[in-house]
N, C-alpha and C positions, 0 to 999 in steps of 0.2 A: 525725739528720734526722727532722725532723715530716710527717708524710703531711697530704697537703694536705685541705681542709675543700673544696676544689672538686670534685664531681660528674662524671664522664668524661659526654661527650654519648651516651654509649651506654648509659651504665650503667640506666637504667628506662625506659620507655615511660611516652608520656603515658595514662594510666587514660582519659581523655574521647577522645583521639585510636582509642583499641584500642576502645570500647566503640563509636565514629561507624562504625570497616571492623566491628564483629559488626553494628551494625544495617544497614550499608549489603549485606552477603552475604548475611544473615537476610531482607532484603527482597526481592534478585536469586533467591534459592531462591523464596520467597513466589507472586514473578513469573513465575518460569519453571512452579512447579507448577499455579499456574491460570491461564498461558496455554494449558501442554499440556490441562490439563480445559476448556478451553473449547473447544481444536481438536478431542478429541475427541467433545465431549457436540454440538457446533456448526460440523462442518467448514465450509471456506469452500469445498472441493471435495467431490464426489460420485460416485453413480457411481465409483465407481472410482480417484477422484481423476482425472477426467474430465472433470468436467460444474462450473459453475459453482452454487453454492446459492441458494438463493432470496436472501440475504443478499447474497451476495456480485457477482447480478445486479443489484441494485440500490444497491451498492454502482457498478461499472461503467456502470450507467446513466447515474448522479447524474455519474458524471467524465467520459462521453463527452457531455452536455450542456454543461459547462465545459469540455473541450476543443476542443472542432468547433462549438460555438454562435456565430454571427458572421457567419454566410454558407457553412459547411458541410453544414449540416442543414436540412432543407427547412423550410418556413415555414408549409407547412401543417399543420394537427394530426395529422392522420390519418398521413401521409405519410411527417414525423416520427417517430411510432411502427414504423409499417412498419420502417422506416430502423435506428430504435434495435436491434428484436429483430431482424433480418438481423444486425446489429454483435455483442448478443451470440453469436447461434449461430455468427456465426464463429467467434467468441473461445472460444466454448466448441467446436471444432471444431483452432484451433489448439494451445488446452491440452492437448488430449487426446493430443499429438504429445511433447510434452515430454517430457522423463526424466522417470523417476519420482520421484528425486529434487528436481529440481526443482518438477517437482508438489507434493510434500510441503511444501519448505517453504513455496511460493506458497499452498498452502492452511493452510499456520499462519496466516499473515499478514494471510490475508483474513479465516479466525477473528475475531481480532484487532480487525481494525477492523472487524467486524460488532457489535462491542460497542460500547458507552456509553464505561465505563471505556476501553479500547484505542484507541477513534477518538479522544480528548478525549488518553489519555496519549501516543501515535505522533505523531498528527499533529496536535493543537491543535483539533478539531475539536467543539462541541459539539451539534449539529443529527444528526438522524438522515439515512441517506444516502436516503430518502424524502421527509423536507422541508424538508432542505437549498433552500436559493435557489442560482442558477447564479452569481451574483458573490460568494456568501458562499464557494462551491467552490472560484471560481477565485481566487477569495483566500488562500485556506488552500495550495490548491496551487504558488501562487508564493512563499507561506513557504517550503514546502515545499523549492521549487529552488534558495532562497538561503541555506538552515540553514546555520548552521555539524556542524548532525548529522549525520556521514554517515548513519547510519539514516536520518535523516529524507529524504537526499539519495535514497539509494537506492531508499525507498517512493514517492519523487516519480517514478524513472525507472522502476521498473516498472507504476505505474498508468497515465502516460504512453506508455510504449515501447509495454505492452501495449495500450493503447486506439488508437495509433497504428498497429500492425501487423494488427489485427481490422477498423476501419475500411479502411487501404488496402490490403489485399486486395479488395478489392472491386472490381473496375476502374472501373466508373461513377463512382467518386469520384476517381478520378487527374485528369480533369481541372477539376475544384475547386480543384486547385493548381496547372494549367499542367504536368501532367507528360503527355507526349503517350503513354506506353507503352512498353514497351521495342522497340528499333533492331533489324530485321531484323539479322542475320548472316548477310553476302555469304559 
C-alpha cells in the first residue's frame, strides 16, 4: 500500500491564518496596555472614584443635551446651564454610591472616551465631546442602540441609563413626562 500524497486537514496551520490571531492578540495586548495608561494617567473618575472629571463632565454634558434636548431642558440659556450642572452634581452624587467596582470600571470607560482615539474607536465618534453638535450626538447614539456590538450596546445603556437616572432624580423634572410622583401607601 502507497500512503496517500493527500494532506490530513489537520496536519499544518495556515502561516497567514496563525500570523492574522499573533497580530490580532498582539494588538488586544497593545489596547488593553494603553487603555489602562490612559485610565490611569487620565481617570474618568476622581476624588476617589467619586467625582466625575473634568472630561468626563463634559463628556455627560454633550449626552445630557442629546438626550433631554426637545422640550426637557429649558429654553433659556442661563436656566439651561443652571439645569445642566444640578444634572451633573447629581450624577456625580449618585456615582459616588456605587460599588467600587463598578466605579472602576465606569471610570475606565469614561477614560476611554475622553480620548480622540477611544471616542472615534468605541463609539464612531469624531467631534470632541465640547464641540460636538446635539444631532451629531444624537446620531451617534442611536448607532449606538442598534449596533450589532454589544459593547457598543452597552456604552449606549450606561451613558443613557446613567443620564436618565441623574436627571430624574430630580423631582421637578417628573412631570416633563407626565409622572405625577410616587402613590401614597394607604
Amino acid at each position: 500500500m502507497t500512503s496517500s500524497s493527500k494532506s490530513s486537514p489537520m496536519a499544518t496551520p495556515d502561516p497567514k491564518r496563525r500570523r492574522l490571531l499573533k497580530l490580532g492578540l498582539g494588538a488586544a495586548v497593545v489596547l488593553a496596555v494603553a487603555g489602562g495608561g490612559v485610565a490611569l494617567l487620565k481617570p474618568g473618575l476622581v476624588d476617589g472614584d467619586k467625582k466625575l472629571s473634568p472630561g468626563a463632565r463634559s463628556l455627560f454634558r454633550a449626552v445630557a443635551l442629546a438626550v433631554f434636548d426637545g422640550g426637557l431642558l429649558p429654553s433659556d440659556a442661563a436656566a439651561r446651564e443652571t439645569t445642566l450642572n444640578a444634572f451633573l452634581d447629581r450624577l456625580d452624587a449618585n456615582i459616588a454610591v456605587f460599588p467600587a467596582p463598578v466605579r472602576a470600571e465606569l471610570s475606565q470607560v469614561l477614560s476611554l472616551l475622553d480620548t480622540a482615539p477611544g471616542r472615534f474607536g468605541l463609539i464612531g465618534l469624531k467631534s470632541s465631546w465640547d464641540t460636538v453638535s446635539t444631532p451629531e450626538l444624537a446620531g451617534v447614539l442611536e448607532q449606538l442602540r442598534v449596533s450589532d456590538s454589544n459593547t457598543r450596546q452597552q456604552i449606549y445603556r450606561a451613558l443613557r441609563d446613567l443620564s436618565s437616572l441623574a436627571f430624574f432624580t430630580d423631582p421637578t423634572h417628573w412631570a416633563l413626562v407626565g409622572y405625577p410622583g410616587p402613590r401614597a401607601i394607604p
